[in-house]
C-alpha positions in Angstrom: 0.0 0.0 0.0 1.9 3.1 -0.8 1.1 5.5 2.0 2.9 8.9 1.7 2.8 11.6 -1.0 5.0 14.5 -1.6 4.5 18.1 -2.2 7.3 19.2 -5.6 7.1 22.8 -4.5 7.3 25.0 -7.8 8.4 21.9 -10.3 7.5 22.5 -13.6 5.3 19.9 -15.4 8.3 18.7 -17.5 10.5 17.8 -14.0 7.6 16.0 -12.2 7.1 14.0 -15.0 10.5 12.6 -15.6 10.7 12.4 -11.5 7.4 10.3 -11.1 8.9 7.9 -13.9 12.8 7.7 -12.5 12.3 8.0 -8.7 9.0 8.3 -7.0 7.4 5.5 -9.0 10.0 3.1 -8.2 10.4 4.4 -4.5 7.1 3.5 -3.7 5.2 7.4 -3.3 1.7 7.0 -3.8 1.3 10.9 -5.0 2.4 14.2 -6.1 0.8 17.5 -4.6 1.6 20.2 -7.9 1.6 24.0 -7.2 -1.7 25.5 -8.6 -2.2 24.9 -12.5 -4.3 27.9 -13.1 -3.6 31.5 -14.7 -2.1 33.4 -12.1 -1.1 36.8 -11.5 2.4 37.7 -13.0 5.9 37.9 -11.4 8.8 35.5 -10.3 7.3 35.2 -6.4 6.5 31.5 -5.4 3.2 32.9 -4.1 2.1 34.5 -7.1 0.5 31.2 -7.7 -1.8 32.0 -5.1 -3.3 34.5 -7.0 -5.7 33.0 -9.6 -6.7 35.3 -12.4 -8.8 32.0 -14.5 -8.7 28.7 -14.5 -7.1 27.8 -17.4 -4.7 25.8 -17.5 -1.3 27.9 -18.3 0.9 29.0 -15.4 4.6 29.0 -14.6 4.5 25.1 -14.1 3.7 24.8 -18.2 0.6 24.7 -20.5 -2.7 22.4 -20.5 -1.1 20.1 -23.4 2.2 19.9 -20.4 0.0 19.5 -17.6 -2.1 16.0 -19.2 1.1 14.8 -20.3 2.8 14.9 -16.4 -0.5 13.1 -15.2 -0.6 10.4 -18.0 3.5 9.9 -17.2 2.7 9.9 -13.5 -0.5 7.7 -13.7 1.8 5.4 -15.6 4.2 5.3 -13.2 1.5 4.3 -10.5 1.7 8.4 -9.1 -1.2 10.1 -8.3 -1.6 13.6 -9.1 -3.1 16.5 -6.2 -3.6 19.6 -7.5 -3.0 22.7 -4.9 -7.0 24.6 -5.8 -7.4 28.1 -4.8 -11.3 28.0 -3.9 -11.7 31.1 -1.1 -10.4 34.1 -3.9 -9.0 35.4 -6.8 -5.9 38.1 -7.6 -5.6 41.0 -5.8 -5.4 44.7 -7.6 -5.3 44.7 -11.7 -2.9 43.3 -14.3 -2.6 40.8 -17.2 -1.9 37.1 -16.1 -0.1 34.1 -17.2 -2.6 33.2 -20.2 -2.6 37.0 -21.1 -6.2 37.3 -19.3 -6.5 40.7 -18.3 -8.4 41.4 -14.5 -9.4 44.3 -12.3 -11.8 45.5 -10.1 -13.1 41.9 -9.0 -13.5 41.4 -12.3 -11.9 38.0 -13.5 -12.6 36.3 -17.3 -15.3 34.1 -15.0 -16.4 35.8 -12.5 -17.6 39.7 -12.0 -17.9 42.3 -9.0 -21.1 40.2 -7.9 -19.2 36.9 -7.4 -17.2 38.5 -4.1 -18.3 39.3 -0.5 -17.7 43.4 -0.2 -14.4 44.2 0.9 -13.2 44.1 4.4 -9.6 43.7 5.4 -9.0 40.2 7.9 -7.1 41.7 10.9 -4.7 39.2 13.2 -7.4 39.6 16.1 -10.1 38.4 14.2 -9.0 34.9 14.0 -9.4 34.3 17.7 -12.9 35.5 17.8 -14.9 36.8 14.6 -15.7 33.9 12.4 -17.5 36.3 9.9 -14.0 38.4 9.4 -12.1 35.6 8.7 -14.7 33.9 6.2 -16.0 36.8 4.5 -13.6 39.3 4.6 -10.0 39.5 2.4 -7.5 37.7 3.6 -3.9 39.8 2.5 -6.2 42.2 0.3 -6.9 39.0 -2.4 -10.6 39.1 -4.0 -12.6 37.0 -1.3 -15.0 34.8 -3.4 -18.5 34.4 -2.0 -18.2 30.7 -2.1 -22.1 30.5 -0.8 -22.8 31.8 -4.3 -24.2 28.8 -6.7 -22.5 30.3 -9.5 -18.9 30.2 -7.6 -19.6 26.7 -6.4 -20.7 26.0 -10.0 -17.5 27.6 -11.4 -14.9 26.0 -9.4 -16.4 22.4 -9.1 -16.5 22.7 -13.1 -12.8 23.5 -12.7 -12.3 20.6 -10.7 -14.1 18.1 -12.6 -12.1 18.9 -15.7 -8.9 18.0 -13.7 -10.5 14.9 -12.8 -11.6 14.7 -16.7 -7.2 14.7 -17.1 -6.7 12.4 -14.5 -6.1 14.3 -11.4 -7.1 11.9 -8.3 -6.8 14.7 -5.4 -6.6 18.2 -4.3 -5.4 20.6 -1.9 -7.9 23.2 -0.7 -5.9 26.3 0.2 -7.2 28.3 2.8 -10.1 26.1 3.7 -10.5 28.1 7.3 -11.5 31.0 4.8 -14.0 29.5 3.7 -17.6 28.2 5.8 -17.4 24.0 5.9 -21.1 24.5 4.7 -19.5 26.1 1.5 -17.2 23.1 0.8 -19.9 20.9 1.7 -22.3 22.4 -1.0 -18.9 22.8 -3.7 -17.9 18.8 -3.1 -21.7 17.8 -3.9 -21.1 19.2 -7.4 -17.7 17.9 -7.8 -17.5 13.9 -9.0 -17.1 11.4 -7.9 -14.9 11.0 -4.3 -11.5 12.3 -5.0 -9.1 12.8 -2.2 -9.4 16.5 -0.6 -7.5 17.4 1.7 -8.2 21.4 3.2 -5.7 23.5 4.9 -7.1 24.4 8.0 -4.1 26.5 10.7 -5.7 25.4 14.1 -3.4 25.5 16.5 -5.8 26.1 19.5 -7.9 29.5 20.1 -9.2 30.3 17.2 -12.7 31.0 16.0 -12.9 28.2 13.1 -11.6 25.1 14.2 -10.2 22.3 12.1 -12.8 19.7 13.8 -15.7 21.5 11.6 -13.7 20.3 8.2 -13.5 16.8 9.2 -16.7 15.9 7.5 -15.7 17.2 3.9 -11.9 15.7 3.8 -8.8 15.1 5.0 -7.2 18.5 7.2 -3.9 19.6 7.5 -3.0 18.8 11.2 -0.6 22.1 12.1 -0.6 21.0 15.2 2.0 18.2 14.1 4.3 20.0 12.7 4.9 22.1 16.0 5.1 20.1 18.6 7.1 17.6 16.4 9.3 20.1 15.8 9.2 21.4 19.5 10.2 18.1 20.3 13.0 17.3 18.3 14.4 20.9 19.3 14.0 21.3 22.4 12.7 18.0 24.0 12.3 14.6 24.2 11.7 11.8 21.9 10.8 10.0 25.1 7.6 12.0 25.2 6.8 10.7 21.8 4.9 7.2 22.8 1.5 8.3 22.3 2.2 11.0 20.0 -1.2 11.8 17.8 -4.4 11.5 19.2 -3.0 11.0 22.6 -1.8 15.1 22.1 -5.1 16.2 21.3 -5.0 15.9 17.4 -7.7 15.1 14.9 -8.2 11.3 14.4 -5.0 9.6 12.4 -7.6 8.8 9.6 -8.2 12.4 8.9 -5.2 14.0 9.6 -2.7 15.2 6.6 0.8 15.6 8.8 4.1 17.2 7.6 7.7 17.8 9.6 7.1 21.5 7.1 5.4 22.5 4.4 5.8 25.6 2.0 4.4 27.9 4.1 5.8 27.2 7.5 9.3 26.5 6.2 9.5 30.0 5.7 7.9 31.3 8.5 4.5 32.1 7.2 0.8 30.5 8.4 1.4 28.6 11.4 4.9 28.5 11.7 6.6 27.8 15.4 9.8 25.5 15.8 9.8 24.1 12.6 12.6 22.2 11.3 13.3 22.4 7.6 16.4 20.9 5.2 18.3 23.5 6.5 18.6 21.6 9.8 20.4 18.8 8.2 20.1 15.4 9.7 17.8 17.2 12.6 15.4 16.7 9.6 16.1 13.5 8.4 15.7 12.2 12.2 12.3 13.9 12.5 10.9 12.7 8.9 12.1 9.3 10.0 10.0 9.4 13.1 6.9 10.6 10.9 7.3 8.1 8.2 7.6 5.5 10.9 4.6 6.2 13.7 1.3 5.1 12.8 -0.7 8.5 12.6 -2.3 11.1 9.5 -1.5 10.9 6.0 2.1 12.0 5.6 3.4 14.7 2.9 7.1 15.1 2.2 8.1 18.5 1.6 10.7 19.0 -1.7 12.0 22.4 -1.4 14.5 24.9 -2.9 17.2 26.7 -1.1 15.2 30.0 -0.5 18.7 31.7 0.4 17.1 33.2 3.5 14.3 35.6 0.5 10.7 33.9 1.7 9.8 35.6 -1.3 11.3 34.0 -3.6 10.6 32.0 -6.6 12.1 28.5 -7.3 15.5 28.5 -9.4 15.7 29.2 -12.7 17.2 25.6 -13.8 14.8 22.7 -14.3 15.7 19.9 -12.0 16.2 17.4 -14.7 18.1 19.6 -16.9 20.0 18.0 -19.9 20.5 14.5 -18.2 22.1 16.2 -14.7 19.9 16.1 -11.8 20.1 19.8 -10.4 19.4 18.0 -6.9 21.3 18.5 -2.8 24.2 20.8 -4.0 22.3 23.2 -6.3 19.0 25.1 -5.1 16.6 22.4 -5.5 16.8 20.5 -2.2 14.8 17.4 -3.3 14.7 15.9 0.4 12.6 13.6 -0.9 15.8 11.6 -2.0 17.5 11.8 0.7 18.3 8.3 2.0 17.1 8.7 5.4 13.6 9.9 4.1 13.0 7.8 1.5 14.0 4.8 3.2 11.3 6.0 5.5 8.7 6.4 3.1 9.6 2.2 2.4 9.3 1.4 5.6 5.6 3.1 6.3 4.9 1.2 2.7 5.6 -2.1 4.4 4.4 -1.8 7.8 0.9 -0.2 6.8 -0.8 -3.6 7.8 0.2 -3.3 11.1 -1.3 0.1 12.2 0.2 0.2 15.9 3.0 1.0 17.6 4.5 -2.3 20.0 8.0 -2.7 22.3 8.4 1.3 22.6 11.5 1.4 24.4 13.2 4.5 25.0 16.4 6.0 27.6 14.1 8.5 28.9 15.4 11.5 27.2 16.5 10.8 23.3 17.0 7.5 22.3 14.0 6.0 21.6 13.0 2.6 19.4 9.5 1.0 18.6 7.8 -1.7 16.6 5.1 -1.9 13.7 4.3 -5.5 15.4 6.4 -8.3 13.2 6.2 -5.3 9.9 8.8 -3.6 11.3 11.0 -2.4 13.6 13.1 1.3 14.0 15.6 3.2 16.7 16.4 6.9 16.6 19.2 7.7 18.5 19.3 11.3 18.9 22.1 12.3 21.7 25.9 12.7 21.0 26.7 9.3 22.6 26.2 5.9 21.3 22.9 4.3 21.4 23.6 0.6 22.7 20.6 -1.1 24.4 19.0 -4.7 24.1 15.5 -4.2 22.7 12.4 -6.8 22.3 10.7 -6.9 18.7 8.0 -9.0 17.1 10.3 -9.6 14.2 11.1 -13.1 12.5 14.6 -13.4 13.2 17.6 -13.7 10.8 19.2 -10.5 8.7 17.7 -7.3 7.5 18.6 -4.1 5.6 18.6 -1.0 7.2 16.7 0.6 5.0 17.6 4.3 5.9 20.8 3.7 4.8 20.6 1.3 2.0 18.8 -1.6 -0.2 18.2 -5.3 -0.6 19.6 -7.0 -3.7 17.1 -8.1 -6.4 18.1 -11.5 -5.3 17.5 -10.7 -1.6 21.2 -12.1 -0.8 23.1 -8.9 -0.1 22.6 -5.6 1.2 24.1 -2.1 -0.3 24.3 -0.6 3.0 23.9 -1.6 6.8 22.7 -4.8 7.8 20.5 -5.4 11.2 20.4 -8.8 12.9 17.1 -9.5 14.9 18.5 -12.7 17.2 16.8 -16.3 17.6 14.4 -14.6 20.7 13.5 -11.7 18.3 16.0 -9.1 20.1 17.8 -6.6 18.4 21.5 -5.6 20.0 21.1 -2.1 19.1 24.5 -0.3 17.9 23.2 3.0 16.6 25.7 5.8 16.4 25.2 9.5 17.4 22.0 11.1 15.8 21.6 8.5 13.4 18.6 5.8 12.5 17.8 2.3 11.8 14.3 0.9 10.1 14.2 -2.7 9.0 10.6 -4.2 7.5 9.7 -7.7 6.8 10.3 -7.1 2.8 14.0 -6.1 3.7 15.1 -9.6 4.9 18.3 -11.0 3.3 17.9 -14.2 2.0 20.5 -16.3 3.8 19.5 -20.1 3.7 21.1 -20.7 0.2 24.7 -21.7 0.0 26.2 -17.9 -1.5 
């Protein structure tokens, strides 16, 4: 069951292509959240993308004809696409987009003056205690759509039913708290069939639209993840991470989309708190390891670009599959999702996903912490500057396994290309784990050993 998709943050159409056929296919991701397809609002800025002028399908990620082409590559590949869908408003002020669509005035090449709520600015106050502010009223001056209107539900579920026409199978909601639950209730009965939805909805305690109301039309961004996981990890201890999930006050796992960072809160925008991001090194792979391992939410992979410290700014000017070179880890595209550590974790959640629970947690009390997925899996994080050596029970067949953070098994099971974990005859493991490093082994990652070599 492949369990974990991955947002490819300002790729072009061409890149995630060629990346769905060469990596994530064969590494097991199940889908690809895309930055908004639409006509947008001119200008290199990463979130001038959030600032629909139509919904045609031309924008700095490539034309309609490159758009089907990625999602017939990617469907062929066994990816899924999501499609990031800009549903609560339209461009701010006037100008010409990316099709060459001309706007102003709340009037858009589909909707006119009448489509938005009047105009009202969302101040910070009003999120803690004026609902009506922060679902009628602008948020950052953009066109607020008056999603209640039949027309606008019309319009955008038409939008999203020719995606699903392409092939699309999901989409991101942006700034679903901006919009009533009613309204997405009334949009998603217009839209066919039951595609994945997931909505962005920042609740992080206090505020007067809570992410609980959103539960009924899709999946929600659980913020609250990404915080204290990254509080944690910073400044706590893994110890404390036994009943992580529900046990913290989150929305149920089977609702909940969860990320170590996303776009936004990577660069300190919606949400953001002690988040840890590829600047942080293996920090990061230690915390994506613990996500892609512990049974909770629906997790998302965050590919970046080195940002160089601008939150502004737009992705880099070279395609990531450029000519045959892979413009990936030294160059500005960060691509994390290749990282060994994260990937490896993305196989292990694919392997263990039958056995939804977490067994033998065992941890030092402050950061060295290891758990089971029952006889799935088994992992360690040793996150101190000494040595992780401890004795720890598993529910694993024993024999030899790849660690699979660090490398894979041989098409003929026989050998591993990296580190190699032995779960004893009483299902122990010895565990040896140097200083902030990992181990996962899974049941499909067991050398084959009985053969004479």
């Amino acid at each position: 069951t492949p369990t974990t998709f991955v947002h490819l943050f300002e790729w072009n159409w061409q890149d995630v292509a060629q990346e769905c056929e060469q990596y994530l296919g064969p590494k097991g991701y199940a889908a690809v959240q895309v930055s908004p397809p639409n006509e947008h609002i001119t200008g290199s800025q990463w979130w001038t993308r959030y600032q629909p002028v139509s919904y045609e399908l031309q924008s700095r990620g490539g034309n309609r004809a490159q758009f089907i082409d990625m999602v017939n590559r990617c469907s062929a590949a066994g990816v899924d696409i999501y499609v990031d869908t800009l549903i609560n408003h339209m461009a701010a002020g006037s100008g010409t987009g990316t099709a060459g669509n001309s706007f102003g005035n709340k009037s858009f090449p589909i909707y006119s003056p009448q489509d938005f709520h009047e105009s009202c600015t969302i101040n910070n106050s009003d999120y803690g205690n004026d609902r009506y502010r922060v679902q009628n009223c602008e948020l950052v001056g953009l066109a607020d759509l008056d999603t209640a209107s039949n027309y606008v539900q019309n319009t955008i579920a038409a939008y999203i039913n020719d995606l699903q026409a392409i092939g699309v199978k999901g989409f991101r909601f942006d700034a679903s708290k901006h919009v009533a639950a009613s309204d997405i209730q009334s949009l998603m009965a217009k839209v066919n069939g039951s595609p994945v939805v997931f909505q962005e909805v920042i609740d992080q305690g206090g505020e007067a639209v809570g992410a609980s109301e959103y539960l009924s039309t899709g999946l929600v961004t659980e913020f609250k993840y990404s915080t204290e996981l990254g509080n944690t990890f910073r400044n706590g201890s893994l110890a404390w991470l036994s009943n992580f999930g529900e046990g913290w006050g989150f929305m149920p796992s089977s609702s909940a989309v969860v990320f170590v960072d996303n776009h936004d809160n990577q660069r300190g925008h919606g949400g953001a708190g002690n988040v840890i991001t590829f600047e942080d090194g293996r920090l990061y792979d230690l915390a994506n390891v613990f996500m892609l391992a512990y049974p909770y939410g629906y997790p998302q992979v965050m590919s970046s670009y080195d940002f160089h410290g601008d939150t502004d700014a737009g992705g880099p000017n070279v395609p990531v599959h450029n000519n045959g070179n892979l413009e990936c880890f030294a160059s500005n595209w960060k691509c994390e999702h290749r990282w060994s550590y994260i990937a490896g974790g993305v196989d292990f959640r694919n392997n263990t996903a039958d056995n939804w629970a977490v067994t033998n947690w065992w941890d030092n009390t402050n950061n060295q912490i290891s758990f089971g997925r029952g006889s799935s899996g088994h992992m360690a994080i040793n996150k101190e500057d000494s040595t992780l050596t401890a004795t720890v029970q598993t529910d694993m067949a024993s024999g030899q396994y790849c660690n699979v953070l660090k490398g894979e098994l041989s098409a003929d099971a026989k050998s591993c290309s990296g580190e190699v974990i032995t779960v004893n005859s009483d299902g122990t493991i010895n565990l040896n784990i140097g200083a902030w490093d990992a181990m996962a082994i899974h049941k499909n990652a067991k050398l084959n050993t009985s053969s004479a070599s």
